[in-house]
N, C-alpha and C positions, 0 to 999 in steps of 0.2 A: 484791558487786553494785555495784561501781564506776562501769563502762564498760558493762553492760550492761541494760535498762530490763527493770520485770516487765513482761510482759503479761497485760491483764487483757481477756474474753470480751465480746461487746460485747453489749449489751442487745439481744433478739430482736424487738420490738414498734416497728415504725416507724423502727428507725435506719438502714436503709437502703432504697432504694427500688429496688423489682423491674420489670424493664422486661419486657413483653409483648409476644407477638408483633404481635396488634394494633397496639400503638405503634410495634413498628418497620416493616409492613406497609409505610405512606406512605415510608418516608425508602430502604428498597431499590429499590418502584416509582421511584421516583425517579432514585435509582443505575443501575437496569439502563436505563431511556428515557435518559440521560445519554449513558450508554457509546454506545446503536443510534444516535445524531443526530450523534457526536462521532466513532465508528471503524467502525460495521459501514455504516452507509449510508453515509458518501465513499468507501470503499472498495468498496463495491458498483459505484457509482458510475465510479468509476476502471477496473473493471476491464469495464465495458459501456462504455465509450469507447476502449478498447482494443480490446475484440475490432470495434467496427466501426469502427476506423481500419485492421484485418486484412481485414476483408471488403471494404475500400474500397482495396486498396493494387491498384496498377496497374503495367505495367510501364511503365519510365522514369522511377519515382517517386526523389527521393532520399531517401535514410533515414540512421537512426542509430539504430547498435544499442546495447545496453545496455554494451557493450563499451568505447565512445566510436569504435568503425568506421564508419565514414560513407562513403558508395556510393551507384549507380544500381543500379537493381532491372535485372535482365534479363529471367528466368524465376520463374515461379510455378509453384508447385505446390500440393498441397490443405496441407499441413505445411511447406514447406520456399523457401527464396528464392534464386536465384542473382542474389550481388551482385556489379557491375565498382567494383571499387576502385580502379584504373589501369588504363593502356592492357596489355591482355593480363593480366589478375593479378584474375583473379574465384575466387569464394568462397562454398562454399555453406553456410547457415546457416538455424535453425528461424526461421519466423516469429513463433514466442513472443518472442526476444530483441530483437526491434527496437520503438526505445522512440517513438521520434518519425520525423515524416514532412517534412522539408523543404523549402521554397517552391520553384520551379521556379529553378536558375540559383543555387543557395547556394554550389555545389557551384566554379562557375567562380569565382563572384567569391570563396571562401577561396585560388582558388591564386594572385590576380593579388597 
């Protein structure tokens, strides 16, 4: 018994303390309203500003798809976008992909 300790049974009356549902009730409410304020609402959030940046997209708008493609919108449809990326060279792509909406004229002044 060198290197290695006896073990001895630890006394059953008070030597350790049992935690209860009760007691831990508060500390999970807690945890779960933490997570909803910190990931499920911004992200709600996010994703209703999105779809009415979709409902609000017009043609002539520029955009940028998730892609980092950047174009004038042409055509709409109920799902789907036709974008002009250059003179002749359009492209058609869902309306899910496109991340942002462009101020009028962004489009000119990156080629100058």
């Amino acid at each position: 018994m060198l290197f290695i300790q006896d073990a001895y049974a630890a006394g059953v009356a008070g030597s350790q303390e049992q935690v209860g549902l009760l007691t831990m009730m508060p500390m999970l409410l807690f945890f779960f309203g933490m997570m909803y304020f910190m990931v499920l609402r911004p992200q709600q959030k996010k994703t209703k500003e999105h779809q009415s940046m979709m409902k609000a997209l017009q043609k002539g708008d520029e955009i940028v798809t998730a892609g980092g493609i950047m174009g004038k919108v042409v055509h709409i449809d109920s799902d789907m976008v036709l974008l002009s990326v250059a003179k002749g060279c359009d492209m058609m792509l869902q309306k899910a992909s496109i991340v942002t909406v462009l101020p009028k004229g962004s489009l000119e002044q990156m080629k100058t």
